[in-house]
Structures are given as C-alpha cells and as structure tokens.
N, C-alpha and C positions, 0 to 999 in steps of 0.2 A: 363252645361254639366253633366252626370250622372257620380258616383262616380263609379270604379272597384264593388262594392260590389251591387251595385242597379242593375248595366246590369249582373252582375252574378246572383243576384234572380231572375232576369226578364227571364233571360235565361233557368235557373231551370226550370221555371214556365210551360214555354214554351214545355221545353223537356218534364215534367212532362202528357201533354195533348196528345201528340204525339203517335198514335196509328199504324202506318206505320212502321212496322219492317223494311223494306228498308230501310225509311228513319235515323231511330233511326243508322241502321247499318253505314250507311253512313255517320251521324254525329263522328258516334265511332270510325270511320276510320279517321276522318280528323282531329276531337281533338288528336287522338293517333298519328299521323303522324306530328303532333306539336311539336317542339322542347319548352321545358320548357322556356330553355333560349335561348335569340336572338342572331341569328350568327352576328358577326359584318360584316360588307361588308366595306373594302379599297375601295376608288374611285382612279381611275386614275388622273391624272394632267388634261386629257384632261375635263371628265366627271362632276370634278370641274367647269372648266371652262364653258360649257355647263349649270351647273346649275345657276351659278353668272349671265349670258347673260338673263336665262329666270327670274329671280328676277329682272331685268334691264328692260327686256322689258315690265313686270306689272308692275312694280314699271311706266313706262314711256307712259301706257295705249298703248303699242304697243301688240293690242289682235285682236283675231280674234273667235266669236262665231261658236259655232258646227256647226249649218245648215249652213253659208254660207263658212263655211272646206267644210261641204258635196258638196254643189255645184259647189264651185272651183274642187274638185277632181276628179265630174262625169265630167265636163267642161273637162280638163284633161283626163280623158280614154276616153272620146267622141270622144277624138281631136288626138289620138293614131294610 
C-alpha cells in the first residue's frame, strides 16, 4: 500500500500536467470543500447491528456477486 506521501507526489504530479481549467476548477472546489478534519459519525444501536450481521454473513461465505444482484433485481421489476 502507498505511503500518505507517495499518493500526495503522485497527486501533485498529476495536477501538475493538468491543463483543463474546469477541471483544475473543480478539483479546487472539492479539495476546499474537504474538511481537514474527519467528522466523527455515531452509529445508531440499530446500524451497529446491521454491520455485525454483514461481517457474519462474509465471514460465513453468505455473498452474492454483482451480476447476478443485477439479474435477480431486473427479475424483480420484470415481475412488477
């Protein structure tokens, strides 16, 4: 995994080539819309629980891949 300081050169680097005032704009806008520091977020008792259940269900290989989420779902509005 890259260190804070290698994905912040790499980043620089990046910005550095960037010739898109829109985009430049719109990076400026999102890094400044950043909070320095991370708001903590409380979880409810319930939302707890909700994440224990999904650590349960990988942890117990009870998964289901994306494409066949997709096709159970179209299944589902088909069936609507």
């Amino acid at each position: 995994m890259a260190t804070v300081d290698k994905i912040r050169s790499g980043l620089i680097d990046k910005i550095l080539s960037i010739k898109n005032k829109d985009v430049l704009l719109a990076l400026d806008n999102m890094i400044s819309s950043t909070s320095a520091e991370t708001e903590i977020i409380e979880l409810t008792k319930e939302q707890k629980q909700m994440l224990e259940m999904s650590e349960a269900d990988i942890e117990n290989g009870r998964l289901i891949s994306q494409e066949a989420m997709d096709k159970r779902n179209l299944e589902w509005l088909n069936g609507l």
